[in-house]
VEXDREN-2710 file (C-alpha; in Angstrom, 1 decimal):
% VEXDREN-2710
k/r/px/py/pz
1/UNK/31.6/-19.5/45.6
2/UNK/33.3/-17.7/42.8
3/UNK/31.0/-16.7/39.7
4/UNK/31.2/-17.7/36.4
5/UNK/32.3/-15.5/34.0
6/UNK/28.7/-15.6/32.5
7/UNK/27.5/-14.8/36.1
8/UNK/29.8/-11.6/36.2
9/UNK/28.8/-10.5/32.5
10/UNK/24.9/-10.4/33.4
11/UNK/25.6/-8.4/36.3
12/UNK/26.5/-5.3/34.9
13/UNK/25.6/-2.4/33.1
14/UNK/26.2/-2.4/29.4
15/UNK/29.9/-0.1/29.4
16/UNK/30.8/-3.0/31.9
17/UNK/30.0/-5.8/30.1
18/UNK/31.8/-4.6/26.8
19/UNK/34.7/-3.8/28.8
20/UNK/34.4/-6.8/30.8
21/UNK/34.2/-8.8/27.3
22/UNK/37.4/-6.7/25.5
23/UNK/39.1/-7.7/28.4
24/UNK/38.5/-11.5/28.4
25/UNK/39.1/-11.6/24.8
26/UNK/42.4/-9.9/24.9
27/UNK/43.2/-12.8/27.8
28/UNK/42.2/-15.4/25.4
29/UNK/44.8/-13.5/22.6
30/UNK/42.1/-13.7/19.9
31/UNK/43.0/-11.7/16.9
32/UNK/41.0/-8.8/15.3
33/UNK/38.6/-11.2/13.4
34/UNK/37.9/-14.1/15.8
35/UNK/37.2/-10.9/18.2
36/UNK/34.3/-10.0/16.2
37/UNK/33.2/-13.4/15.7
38/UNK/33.1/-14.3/19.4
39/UNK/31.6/-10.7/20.1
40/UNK/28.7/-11.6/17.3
41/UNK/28.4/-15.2/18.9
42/UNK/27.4/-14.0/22.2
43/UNK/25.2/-11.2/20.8
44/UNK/23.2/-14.1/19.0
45/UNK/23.5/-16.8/21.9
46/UNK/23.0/-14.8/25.0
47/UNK/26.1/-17.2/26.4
48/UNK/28.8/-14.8/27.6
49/UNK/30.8/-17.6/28.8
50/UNK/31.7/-19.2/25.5
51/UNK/34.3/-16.6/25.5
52/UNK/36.3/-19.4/27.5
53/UNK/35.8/-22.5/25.0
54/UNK/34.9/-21.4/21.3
55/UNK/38.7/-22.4/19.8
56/UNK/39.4/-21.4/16.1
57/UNK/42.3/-23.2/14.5
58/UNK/45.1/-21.0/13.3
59/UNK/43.9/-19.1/9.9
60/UNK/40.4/-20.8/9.9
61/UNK/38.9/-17.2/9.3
62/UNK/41.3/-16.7/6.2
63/UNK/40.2/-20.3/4.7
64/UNK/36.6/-19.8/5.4
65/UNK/37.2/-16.0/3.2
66/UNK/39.0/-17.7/0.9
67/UNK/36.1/-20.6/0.4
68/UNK/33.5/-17.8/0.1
69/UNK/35.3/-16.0/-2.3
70/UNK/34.7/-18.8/-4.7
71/UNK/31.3/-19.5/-3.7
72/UNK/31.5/-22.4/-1.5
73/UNK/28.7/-24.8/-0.6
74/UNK/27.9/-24.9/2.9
75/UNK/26.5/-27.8/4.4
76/UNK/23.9/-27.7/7.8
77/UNK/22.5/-30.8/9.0
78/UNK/18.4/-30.3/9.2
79/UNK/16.1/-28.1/7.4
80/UNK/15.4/-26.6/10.9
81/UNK/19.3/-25.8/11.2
82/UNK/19.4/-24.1/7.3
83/UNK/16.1/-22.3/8.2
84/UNK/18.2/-20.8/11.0
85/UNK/20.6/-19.1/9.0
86/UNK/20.7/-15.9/8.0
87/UNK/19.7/-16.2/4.6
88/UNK/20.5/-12.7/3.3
89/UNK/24.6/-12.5/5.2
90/UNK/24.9/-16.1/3.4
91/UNK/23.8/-14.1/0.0
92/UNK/26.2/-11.4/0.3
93/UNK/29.1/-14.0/1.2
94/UNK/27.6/-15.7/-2.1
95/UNK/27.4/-19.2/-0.8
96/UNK/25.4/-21.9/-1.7
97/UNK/23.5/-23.2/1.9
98/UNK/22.6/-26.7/1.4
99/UNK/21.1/-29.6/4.3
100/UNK/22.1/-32.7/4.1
101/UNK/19.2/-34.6/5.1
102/UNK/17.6/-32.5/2.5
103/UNK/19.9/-32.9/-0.2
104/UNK/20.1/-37.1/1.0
105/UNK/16.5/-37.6/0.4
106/UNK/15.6/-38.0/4.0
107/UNK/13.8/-35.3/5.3
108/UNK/11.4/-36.4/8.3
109/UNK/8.4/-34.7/9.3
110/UNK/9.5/-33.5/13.3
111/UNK/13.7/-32.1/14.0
112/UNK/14.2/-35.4/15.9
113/UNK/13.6/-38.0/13.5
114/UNK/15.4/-35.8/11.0
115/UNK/18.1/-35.7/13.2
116/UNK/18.3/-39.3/13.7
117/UNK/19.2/-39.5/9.6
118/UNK/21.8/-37.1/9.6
119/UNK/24.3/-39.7/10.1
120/UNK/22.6/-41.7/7.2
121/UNK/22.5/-38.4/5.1
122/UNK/26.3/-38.1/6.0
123/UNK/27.2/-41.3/4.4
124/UNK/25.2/-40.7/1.4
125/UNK/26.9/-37.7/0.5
126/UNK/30.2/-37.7/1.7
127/UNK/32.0/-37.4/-1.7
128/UNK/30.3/-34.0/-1.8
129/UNK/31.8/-32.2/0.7
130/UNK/35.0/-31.2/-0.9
131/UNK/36.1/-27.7/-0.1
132/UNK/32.8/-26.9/1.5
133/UNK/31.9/-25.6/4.9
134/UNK/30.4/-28.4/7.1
135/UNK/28.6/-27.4/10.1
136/UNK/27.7/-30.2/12.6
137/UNK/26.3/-30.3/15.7
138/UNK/24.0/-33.4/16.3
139/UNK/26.0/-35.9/17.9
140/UNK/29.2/-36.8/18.5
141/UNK/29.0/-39.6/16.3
142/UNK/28.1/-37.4/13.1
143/UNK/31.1/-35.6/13.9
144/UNK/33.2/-38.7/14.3
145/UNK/32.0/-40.1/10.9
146/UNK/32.9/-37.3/9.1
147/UNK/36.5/-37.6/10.3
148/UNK/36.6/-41.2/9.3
149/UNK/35.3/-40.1/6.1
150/UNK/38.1/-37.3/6.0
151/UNK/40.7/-40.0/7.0
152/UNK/40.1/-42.7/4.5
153/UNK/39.8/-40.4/1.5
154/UNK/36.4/-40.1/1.0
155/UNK/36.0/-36.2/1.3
156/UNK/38.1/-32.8/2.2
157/UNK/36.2/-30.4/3.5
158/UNK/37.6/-27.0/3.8
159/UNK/36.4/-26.2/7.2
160/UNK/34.4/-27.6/9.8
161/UNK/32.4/-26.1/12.7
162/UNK/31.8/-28.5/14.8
163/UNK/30.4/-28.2/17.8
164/UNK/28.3/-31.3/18.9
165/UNK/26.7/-31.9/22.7
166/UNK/30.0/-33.9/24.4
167/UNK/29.6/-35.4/27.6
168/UNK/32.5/-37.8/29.4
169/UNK/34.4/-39.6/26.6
170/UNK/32.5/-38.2/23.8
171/UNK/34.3/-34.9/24.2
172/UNK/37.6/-36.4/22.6
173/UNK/35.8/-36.0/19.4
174/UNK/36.3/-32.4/19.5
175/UNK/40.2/-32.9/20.3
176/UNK/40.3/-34.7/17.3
177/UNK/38.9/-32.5/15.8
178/UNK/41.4/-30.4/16.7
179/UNK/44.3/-32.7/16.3
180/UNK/43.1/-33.1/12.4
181/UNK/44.4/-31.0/9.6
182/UNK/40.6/-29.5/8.7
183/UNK/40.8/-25.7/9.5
184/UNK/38.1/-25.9/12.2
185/UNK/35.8/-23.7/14.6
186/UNK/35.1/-25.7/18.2
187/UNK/33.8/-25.3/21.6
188/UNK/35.5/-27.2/24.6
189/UNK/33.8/-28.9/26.8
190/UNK/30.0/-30.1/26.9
191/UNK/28.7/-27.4/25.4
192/UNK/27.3/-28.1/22.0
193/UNK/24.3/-28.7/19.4
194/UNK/22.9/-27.9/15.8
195/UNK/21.4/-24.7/17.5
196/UNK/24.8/-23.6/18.7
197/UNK/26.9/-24.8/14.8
198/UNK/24.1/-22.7/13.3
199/UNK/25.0/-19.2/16.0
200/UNK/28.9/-19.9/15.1
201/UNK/28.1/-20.0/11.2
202/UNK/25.6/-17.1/11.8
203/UNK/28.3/-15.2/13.6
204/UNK/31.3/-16.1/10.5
205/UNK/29.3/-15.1/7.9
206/UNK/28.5/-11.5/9.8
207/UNK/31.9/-11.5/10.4
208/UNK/33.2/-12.0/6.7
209/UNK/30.0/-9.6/5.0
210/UNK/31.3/-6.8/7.6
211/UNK/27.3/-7.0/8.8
212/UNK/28.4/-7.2/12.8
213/UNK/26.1/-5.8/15.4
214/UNK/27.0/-4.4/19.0
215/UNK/26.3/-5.9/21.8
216/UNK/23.4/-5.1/23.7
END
């Protein structure tokens, strides 16, 4: 049986797993900056094995500096998900950190019936999302809409993280994604969710406010 790379990671001591990790990473070819946002990821997530499927488009980092330079909004999908980030990195980046179901009108009293009006939220504010940071992780469908709305002229975001759950033919979405011409932050595969968008975001901003941990 051969052992996953996350397998491997947990079962050794911590010079073993930081060499382990600098190793993968220079396999992958990931520059200085992705480097530290993958290192800060897997700090946050526990996941050692998204070393093998986070994908950053070429120059996403740069765009993502560039758009907090100006003071970008930057979108999450639940008040659960905005609650999640790290308020005082998004501060220093001097963002604005909005939700859309908030922002929509639709907030819901439990995380799964506010997550079922994302894609409602999504609608009602598309024209809003020029040159912002959209982070989405709820579905699929969410992620597809949003593309649609990019496509027929309806918004240009700047970036998007987007990282929903993808099982069978639902992880296309995220080749698309790929295929697009949004600088973008993905994860092959099935692995996915508002949890995870909100770790990635977590993980840029440290990366962009120079507030980057070590791993443990």
């Amino acid at each position: 049986m051969i052992n996953t790379f996350q397998e491997i990671f947990r079962s050794k001591n911590q010079s073993d797993r930081l060499g382990q990790l600098e190793s993968r990473l220079a396999e992958r070819g990931f520059d200085t900056r992705e480097s530290a946002v993958v290192r800060q990821l897997i700090l946050e997530t526990g996941d050692a094995a998204l070393v093998d499927h986070i994908y950053f488009s070429p120059g996403v980092l740069t765009s993502i500096s560039k758009r907090l330079d100006c003071g970008c909004r930057i979108y999450t999908e639940t008040l659960t998900s905005t609650l999640n980030v790290d308020y005082p990195i998004c501060k220093k980046t001097g963002a604005t950190l909005l939700c859309l179901t908030t922002e929509a009108g639709l907030r819901s009293e439990t995380r799964s019936a506010e997550i079922q009006k994302v894609p409602e939220a999504l609608h009602k504010l598309r024209f809003r999302f020029d040159h912002s940071i959209m982070t989405i992780g709820s579905s699929a469908a969410v992620l597809r809409d949003l593309l649609r709305a990019i496509q027929s002229g309806s918004c240009r975001p700047a970036v998007i993280i987007g990282v929903p759950v993808s099982l069978g033919e639902e992880a296309k979405i995220k080749d698309q994604l790929i295929d697009s011409d949004i600088p973008c932050i993905t994860v092959r595969g099935s692995r996915g969710g508002i949890d995870l968008s909100v770790s990635i975001l977590n993980a840029v901003l440290a990366e962009a406010a120079g507030e980057n941990g070590m791993l443990l």
